[in-house]
C-alpha positions, 0 to 999 in steps of 0.5 A: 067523397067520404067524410068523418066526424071529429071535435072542434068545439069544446063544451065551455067554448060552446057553454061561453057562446050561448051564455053571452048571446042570452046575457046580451039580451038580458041587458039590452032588454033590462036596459032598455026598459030601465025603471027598477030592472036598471039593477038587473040590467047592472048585474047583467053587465057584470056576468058579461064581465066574468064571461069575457074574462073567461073568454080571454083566458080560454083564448090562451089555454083552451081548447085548439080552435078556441085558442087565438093563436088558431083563429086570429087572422092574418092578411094572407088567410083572409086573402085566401078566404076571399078567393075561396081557398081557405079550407080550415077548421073553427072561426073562417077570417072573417068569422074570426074578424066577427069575434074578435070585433064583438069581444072588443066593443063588449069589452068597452061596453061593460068597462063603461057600465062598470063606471056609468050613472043615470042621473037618478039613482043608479051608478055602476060599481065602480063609479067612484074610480073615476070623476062624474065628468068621466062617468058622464061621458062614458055613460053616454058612449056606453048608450051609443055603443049600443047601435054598433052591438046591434050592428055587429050582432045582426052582421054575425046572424046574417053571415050564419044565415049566408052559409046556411042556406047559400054555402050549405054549410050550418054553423049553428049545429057545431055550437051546439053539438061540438063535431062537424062533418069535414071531409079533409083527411088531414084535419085533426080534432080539437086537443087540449083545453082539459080540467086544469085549464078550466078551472084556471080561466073558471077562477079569473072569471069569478075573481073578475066578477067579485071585483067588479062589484066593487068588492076592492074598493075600500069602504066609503068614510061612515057618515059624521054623527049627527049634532043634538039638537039644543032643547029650548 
């Protein structure tokens, strides 16, 4: 059977990938340890912010296997994937399902981080939005979430590993490189995704990121002056 090589992840698709994968380990790691790498751990939080920011955009004006409307899967596509008749390009369902999950726990995760405190001295950018009843709670959801992320991480490694050495079928490499072997003659290359929308989703990124900082926020009230002490 003949086979040819063809696009089907573009380069800020892949770029997004492997950036969130080193950043998650970066927090989990910083936060983990604490101390003074809680700031860190902090930073960490809001460049994932900006990364799935990205993410959201590109999954409406990026490239077509990284747009949602390709991979979002809908009952009769994950029924087809179970009996073993889904042939198609990009994320398979649950691979898609994986994705899908993952951005939306990482998103909680870092809406949580962003209003968190620890008790002692740090508190998240964004910390006065929201009452210290509030905070308190999320931090402590924020910390909990941290089991299903490992859940979810170890689900998505394992599935890799399946089709790598069950299915013959390496997942990894097309992240890296781009292209995959396929061998339907009726499969199209991944189109769109270009300069402009690059730059559109770069821009909601960044803009994302300075906002979470806490940039918006008005100024805190400067402290009273200090009252002179009567010389006696």
């Amino acid at each position: 059977m003949s086979t040819r090589t063809i696009k089907v992840w573009d380069l800020p698709t892949r770029v997004f990938h492997w950036l969130l994968a080193l950043l998650v380990v970066a927090a989990f790691v910083t936060g983990w340890l604490g101390g003074n790498l809680i700031e860190w751990h902090g930073r960490a939080g809001i460049a994932i912010t900006a990364l799935l920011a990205f993410r959201l955009v590109w999954g409406v004006i990026g490239s077509t296997y990284a747009r949602f409307a390709d991979f979002v899967p809908g009952p009769a596509h994950v029924w087809a994937h179970i009996r073993g008749e889904w042939n198609g390009l990009g994320h398979n369902p649950f691979g898609a399902l994986s994705v899908l999950a993952l951005l939306g726990i990482l998103l909680f995760q870092v809406a949580s981080g962003l209003v968190a405190n620890d008790d002692i001295a740090f508190e998240g950018p964004l910390y006065v939005l929201v009452s210290k009843d509030t905070s308190d709670w999320l931090s402590s959801l924020h910390r909990q979430n941290f089991w299903p992320i490992i859940v979810l991480v170890s689900l998505h490694v394992l599935a890799i590993l399946y089709y790598a050495h069950v299915k013959k079928d390496n997942l990894v490499k097309p992240m890296i490189t781009g292209v995959k072997e396929v061998s339907d003659p009726e499969a199209k290359p991944a189109r769109g995704g270009g300069p402009a929308a690059f730059v559109i989703a770069l821009l909601v990124a960044v803009f994302v990121a300075w906002a979470s900082t806490g940039a918006l926020l008005p100024p805190p009230p400067p402290p009273p002056p200090a009252q002179a002490v009567p010389a006696w």
